[in-house]
C-alpha positions as CSV (number, residue, x, y, z in Angstrom):
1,X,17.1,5.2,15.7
2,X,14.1,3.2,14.9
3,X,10.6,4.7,14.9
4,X,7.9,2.0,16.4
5,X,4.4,2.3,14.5
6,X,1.6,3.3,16.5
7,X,-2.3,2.4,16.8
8,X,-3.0,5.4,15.0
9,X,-0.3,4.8,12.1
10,X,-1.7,1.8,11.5
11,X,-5.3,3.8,11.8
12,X,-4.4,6.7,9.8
13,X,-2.9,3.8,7.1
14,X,-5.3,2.1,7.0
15,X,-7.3,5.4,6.2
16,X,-4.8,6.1,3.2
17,X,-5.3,2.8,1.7
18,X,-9.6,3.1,1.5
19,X,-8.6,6.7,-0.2
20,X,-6.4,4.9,-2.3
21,X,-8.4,2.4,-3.6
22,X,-11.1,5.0,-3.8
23,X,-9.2,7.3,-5.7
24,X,-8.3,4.0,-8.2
25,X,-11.8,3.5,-8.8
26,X,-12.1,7.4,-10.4
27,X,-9.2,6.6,-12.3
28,X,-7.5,9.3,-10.4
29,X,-4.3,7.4,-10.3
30,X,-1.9,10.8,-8.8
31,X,-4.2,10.7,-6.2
32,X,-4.4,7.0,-5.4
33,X,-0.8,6.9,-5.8
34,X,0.0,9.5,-3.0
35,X,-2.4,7.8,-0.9
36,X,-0.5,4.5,-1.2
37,X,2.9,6.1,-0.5
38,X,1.5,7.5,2.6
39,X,0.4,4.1,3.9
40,X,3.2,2.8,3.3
41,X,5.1,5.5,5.2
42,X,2.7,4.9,8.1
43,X,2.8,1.2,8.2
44,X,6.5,1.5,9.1
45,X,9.1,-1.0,9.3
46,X,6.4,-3.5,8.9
47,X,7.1,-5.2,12.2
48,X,3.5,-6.0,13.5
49,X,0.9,-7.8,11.9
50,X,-1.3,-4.6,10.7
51,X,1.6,-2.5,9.7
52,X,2.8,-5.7,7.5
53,X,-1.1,-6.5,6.0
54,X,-1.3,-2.6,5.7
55,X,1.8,-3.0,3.7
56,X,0.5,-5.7,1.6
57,X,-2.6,-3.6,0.8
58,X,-1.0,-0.6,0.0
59,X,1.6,-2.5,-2.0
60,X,-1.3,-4.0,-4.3
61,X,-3.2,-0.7,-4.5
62,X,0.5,0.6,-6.0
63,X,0.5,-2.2,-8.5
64,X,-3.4,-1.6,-9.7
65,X,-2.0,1.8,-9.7
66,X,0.6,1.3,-12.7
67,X,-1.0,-1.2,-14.2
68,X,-3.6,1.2,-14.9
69,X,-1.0,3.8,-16.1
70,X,0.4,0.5,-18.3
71,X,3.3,0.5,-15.9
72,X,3.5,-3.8,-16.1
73,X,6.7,-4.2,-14.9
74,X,6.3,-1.5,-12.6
75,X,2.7,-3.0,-11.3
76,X,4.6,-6.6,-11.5
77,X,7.3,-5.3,-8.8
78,X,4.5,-4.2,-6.7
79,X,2.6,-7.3,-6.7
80,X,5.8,-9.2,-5.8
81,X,6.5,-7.3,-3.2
82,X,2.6,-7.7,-1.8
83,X,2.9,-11.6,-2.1
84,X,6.3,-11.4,-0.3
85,X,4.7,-9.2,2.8
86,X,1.7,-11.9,2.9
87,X,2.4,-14.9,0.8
88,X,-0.9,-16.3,2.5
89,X,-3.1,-13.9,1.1
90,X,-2.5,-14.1,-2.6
């Protein structure tokens, strides 16, 4: 069974990743990383344009997220994975 993302996913996404990044900038990196992980949930299989530039965003916000924790391999993964959802906006 395959679950379609919805206008509000991608809404309520889009949401997680502005708390995210938020969260990032009070160094409260638990709480920016649970945010991420919920976009990600929320953006879905990635197959419309939002849910895959949601994906990219919330992909980049994981990477800030361990290279603040000194995670660089982890935060290199992440980045990766950004640039391979939108190569065009690295």
């Amino acid at each position: 069974m395959t679950t379609q993302t919805t206008e509000e996913d991608l809404s309520q996404a889009e949401e997680a990743c502005a708390e995210g990044e938020s969260a990032l900038e009070r160094g409260d990196t638990a709480a920016a990383e649970k945010c991420f992980t919920r976009a990600l949930e929320l953006a879905g299989a990635e197959d419309r344009e939002g849910g895959t530039r949601l994906a990219a965003r919330a992909r980049t916000g994981a990477g800030r997220v361990r290279l603040a924790r000194g995670e660089i391999e982890g935060a290199e993964t992440e980045f990766e994975r950004a640039h391979a959802l939108r190569p065009s906006a690295a």
